[in-house]
C-alpha positions as CSV (number, residue, x, y, z in Angstrom):
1,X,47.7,-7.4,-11.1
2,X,47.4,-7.3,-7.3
3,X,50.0,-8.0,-5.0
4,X,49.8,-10.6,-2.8
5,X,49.2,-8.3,0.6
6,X,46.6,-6.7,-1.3
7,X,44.8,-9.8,-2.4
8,X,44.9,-11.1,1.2
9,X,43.3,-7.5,2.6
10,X,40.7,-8.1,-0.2
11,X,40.0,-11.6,0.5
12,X,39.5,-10.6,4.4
13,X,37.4,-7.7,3.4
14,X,34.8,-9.7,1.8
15,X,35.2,-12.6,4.5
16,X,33.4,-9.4,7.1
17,X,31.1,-8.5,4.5
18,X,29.6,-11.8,3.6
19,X,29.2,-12.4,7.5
20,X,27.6,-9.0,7.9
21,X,25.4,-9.8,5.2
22,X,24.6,-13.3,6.8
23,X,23.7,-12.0,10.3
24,X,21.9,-8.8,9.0
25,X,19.7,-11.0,6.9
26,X,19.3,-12.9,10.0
27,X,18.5,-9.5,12.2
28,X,16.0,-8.7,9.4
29,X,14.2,-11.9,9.6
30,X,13.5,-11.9,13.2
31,X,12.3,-8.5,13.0
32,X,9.9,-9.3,10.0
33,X,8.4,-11.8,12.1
34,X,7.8,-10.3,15.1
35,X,6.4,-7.8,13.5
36,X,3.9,-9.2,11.7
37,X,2.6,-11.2,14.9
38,X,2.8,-8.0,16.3
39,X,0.1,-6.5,13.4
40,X,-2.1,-9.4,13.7
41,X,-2.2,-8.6,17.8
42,X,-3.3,-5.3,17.4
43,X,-5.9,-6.0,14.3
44,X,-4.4,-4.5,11.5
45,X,-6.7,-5.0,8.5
46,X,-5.1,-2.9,6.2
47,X,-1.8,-4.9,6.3
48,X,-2.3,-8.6,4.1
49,X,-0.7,-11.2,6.0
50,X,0.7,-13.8,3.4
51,X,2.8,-16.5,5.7
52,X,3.4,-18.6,2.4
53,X,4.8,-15.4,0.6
54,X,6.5,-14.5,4.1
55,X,8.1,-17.7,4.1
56,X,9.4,-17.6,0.7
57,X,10.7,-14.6,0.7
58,X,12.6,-15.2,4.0
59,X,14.5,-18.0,2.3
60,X,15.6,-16.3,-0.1
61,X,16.9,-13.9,1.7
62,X,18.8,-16.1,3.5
63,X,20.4,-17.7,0.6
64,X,21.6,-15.1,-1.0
65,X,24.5,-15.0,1.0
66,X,25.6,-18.5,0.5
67,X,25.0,-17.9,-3.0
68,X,27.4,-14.7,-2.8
69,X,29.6,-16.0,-0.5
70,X,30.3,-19.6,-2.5
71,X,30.5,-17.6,-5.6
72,X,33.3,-15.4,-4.0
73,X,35.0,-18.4,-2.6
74,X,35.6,-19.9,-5.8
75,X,36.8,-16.6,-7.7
76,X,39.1,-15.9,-4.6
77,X,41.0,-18.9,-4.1
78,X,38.0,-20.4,-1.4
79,X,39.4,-17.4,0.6
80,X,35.6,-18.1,2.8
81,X,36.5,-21.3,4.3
82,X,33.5,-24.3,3.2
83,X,33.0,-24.7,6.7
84,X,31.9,-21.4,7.7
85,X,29.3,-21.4,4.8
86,X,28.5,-24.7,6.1
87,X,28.0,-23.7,9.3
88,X,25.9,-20.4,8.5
89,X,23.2,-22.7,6.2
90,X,22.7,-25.1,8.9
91,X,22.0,-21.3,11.3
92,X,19.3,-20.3,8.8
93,X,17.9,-23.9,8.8
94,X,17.5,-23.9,12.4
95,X,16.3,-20.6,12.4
96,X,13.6,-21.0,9.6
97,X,12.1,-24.4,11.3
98,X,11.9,-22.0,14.3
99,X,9.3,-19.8,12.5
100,X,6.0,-21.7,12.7
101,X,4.8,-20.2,9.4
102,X,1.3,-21.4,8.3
103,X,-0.7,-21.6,4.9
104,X,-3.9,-20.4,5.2
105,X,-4.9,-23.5,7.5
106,X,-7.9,-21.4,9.0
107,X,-10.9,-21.0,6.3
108,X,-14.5,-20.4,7.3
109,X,-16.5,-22.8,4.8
110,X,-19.8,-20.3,4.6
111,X,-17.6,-18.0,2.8
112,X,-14.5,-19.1,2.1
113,X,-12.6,-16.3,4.0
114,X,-8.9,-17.1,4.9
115,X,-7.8,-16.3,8.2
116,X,-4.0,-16.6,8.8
117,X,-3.6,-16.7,12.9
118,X,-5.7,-17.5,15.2
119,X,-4.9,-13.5,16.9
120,X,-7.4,-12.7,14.2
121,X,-9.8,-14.7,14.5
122,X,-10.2,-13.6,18.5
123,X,-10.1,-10.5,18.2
124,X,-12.3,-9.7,15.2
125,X,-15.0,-11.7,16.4
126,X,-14.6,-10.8,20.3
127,X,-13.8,-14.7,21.3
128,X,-16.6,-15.4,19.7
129,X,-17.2,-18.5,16.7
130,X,-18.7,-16.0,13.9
131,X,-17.1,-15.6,10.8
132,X,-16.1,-11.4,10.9
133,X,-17.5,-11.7,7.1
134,X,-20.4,-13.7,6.6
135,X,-21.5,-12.9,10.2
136,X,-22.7,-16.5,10.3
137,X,-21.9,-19.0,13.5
138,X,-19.7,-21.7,12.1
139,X,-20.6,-25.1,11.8
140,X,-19.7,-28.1,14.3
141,X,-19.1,-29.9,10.8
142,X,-16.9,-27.3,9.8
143,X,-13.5,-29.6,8.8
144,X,-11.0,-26.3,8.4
145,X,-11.8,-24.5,11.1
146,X,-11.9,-25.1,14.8
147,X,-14.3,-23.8,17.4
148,X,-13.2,-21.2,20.0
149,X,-14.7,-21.8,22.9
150,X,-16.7,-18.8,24.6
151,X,-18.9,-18.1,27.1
152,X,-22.3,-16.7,27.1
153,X,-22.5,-12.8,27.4
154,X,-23.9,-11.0,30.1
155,X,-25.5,-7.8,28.2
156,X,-29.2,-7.1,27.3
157,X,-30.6,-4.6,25.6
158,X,-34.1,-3.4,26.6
159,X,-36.2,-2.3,23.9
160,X,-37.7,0.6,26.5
161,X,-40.6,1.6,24.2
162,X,-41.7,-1.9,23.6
163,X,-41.6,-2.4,27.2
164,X,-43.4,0.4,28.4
165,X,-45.9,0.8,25.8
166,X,-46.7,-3.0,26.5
167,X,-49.6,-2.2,29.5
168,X,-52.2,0.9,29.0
169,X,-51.3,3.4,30.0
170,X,-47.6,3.1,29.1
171,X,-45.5,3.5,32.2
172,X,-42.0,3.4,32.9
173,X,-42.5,1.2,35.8
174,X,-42.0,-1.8,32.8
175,X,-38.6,-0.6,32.5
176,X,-37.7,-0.5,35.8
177,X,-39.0,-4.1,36.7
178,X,-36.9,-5.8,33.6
179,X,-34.0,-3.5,35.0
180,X,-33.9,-4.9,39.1
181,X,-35.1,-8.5,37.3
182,X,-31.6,-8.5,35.2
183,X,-29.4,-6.8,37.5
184,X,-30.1,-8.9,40.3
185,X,-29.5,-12.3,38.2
186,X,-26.0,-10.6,36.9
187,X,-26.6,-9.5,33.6
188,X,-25.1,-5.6,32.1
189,X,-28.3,-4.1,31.6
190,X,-28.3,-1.1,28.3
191,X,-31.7,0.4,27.2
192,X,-32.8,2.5,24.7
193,X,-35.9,4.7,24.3
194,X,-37.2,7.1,21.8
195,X,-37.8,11.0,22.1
196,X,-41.7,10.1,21.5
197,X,-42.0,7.9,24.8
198,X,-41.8,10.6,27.2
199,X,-45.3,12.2,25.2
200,X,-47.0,8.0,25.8
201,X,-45.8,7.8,29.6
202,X,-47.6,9.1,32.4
203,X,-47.6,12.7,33.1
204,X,-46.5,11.9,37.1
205,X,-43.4,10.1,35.5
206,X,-42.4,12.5,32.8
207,X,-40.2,14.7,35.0
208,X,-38.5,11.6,36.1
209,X,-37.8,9.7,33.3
210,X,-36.4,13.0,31.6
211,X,-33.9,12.8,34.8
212,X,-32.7,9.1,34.1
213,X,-32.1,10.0,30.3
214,X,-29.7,13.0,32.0
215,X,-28.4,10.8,34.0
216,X,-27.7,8.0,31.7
217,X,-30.0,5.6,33.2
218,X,-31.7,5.4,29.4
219,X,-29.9,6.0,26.3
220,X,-32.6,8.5,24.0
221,X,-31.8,7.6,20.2
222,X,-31.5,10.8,18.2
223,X,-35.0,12.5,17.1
224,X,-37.2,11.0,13.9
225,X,-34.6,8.1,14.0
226,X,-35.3,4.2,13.8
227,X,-35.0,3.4,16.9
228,X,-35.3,-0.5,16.1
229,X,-32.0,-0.3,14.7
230,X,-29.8,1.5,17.3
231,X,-31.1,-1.7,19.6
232,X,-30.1,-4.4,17.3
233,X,-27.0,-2.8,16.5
234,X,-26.1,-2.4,19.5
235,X,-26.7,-6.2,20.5
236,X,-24.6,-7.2,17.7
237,X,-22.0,-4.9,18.6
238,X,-21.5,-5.9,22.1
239,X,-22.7,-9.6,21.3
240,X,-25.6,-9.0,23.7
241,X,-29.2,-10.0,24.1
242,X,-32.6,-7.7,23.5
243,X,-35.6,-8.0,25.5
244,X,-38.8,-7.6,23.6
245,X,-41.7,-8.5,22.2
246,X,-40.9,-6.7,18.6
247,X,-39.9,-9.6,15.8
248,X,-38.2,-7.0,14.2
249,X,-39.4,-8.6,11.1
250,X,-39.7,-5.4,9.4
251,X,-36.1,-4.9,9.3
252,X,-35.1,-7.7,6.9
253,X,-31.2,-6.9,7.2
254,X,-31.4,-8.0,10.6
255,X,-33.9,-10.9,10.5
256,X,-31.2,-13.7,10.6
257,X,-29.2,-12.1,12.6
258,X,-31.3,-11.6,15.7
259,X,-33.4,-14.7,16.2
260,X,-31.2,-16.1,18.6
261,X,-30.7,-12.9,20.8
262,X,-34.4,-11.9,21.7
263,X,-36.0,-12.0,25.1
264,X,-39.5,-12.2,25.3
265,X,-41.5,-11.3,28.1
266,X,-44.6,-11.0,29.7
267,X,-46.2,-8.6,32.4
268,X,-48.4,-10.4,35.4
269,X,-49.9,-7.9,37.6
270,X,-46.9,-6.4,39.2
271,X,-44.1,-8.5,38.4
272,X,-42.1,-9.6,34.8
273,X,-41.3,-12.9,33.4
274,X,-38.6,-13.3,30.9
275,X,-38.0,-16.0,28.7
276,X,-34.5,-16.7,29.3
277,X,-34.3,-19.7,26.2
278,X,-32.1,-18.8,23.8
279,X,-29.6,-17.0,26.7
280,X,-29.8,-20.7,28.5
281,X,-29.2,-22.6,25.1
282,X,-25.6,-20.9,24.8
283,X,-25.1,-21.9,28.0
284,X,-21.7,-23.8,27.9
């Protein structure tokens, strides 16, 4: 049998470790969190974010303790007093209600995707209100999901073929109008040609235009590519705008998609006029 100093050295012992055990569980908790909030800041996909899992699993690791420690107390002569295991419970309650944990509360209804903080939502769809998954705008009568606010973006993408090719003989004077036109009323202006328009242009602007692509003035899609699709990429990408008359109907992929980005436009003598609709309908 133990002897009495013995027995009190013991009972002190596990007095430490139980409240080691309480505040590292504590420590661990904390740091769980934060770190998940800090994998949903920087758009982690890999990582699954379960905050009804997360919250069950924190609470048990919290009780354990209280478990250990009341199970202690009673073999060893309540040698942890009720009151401190009293006390550390009502510490994880508090400390529990803290964490604003949620279930799943954000769900887009087109496809049923679950987001679990709003960090994900803005910064997978660029403060934007499009589903990352579906790709499709959400709903006003969308009940489980609110609306992020955003403003209109300021990018176009010039379809530069389509624009030149649209007067005989093609010119790159087109491109340059739409160009002064946008940049003067504030927009980011990106366009894209293809290696075939410097052979349709003028020959007095050849040596030129080959001097803007150099100098990044144009952006030349790669040879016996579809140029279509670099432009209408690119306006989803950078949730911009294109300018052209091309439906793009014969890229079916995209036919949804980019209805409510095109600019049309139409050539009078010297001057361009561009149909700024659907820009002024996302107005907020």
């Amino acid at each position: 049998m133990l002897k009495f100093k013995e027995f009190s050295r013991l009972k002190s012992r596990l007095d430490y470790l139980i409240i080691l055990i309480i505040i590292s569980s504590i420590g661990f908790t904390l740091i769980a969190y934060f770190s998940m909030l800090i994998f949903v800041k920087l758009n982690i996909k890999t990582i699954n974010l379960n905050f009804k899992g997360t919250s069950i699993f924190i609470f048990f690791i919290l009780t354990i303790p209280f478990i250990t420690g009341g199970f202690f107390s009673l073999i060893l002569d309540r040698s942890i007093s009720q009151e401190k295991i009293q006390n550390s419970l009502l510490l994880s309650h508090c400390i529990i209600c803290l964490l604003p944990l949620k279930n799943n509360v954000i769900k887009c209804n087109h496809c049923n995707y679950k987001y679990h903080s709003w960090h994900q939502v803005k910064n997978h769809n660029q403060k934007t209100n499009k589903c990352m998954i579906c790709e499709k705008f959400l709903s006003k009568n969308d009940q489980n999901i609110q609306k992020i606010s955003k403003k209109p973006n300021n990018i176009v993408i010039i379809d530069g073929a389509n624009l030149a090719c649209d007067s005989r003989p093609a010119t790159v004077e087109n491109i340059k109008l739409a160009q002064e036109l946008l940049i003067a009323k504030g927009f980011e202006v990106i366009c894209f040609v293809s290696p075939s328009l410097k052979y349709r242009i003028l020959e007095e602007e050849r040596s030129e235009f080959i001097n803007d692509i150099e100098r990044g003035r144009y952006i030349q899609t790669p040879a016996k590519a579809y140029d279509d699709k670099f432009i209408l990429e690119a306006a989803l990408k950078f949730n911009g705008y294109v300018l052209s008359n091309d439906k793009f109907s014969d890229i079916i992929e995209y036919k949804d998609k980019i209805q409510d980005r095109r600019m049309t436009f139409t050539l009078v003598k010297d001057e361009i006029i561009i149909d700024f609709k659907n820009y002024a309908s996302k107005k907020p």
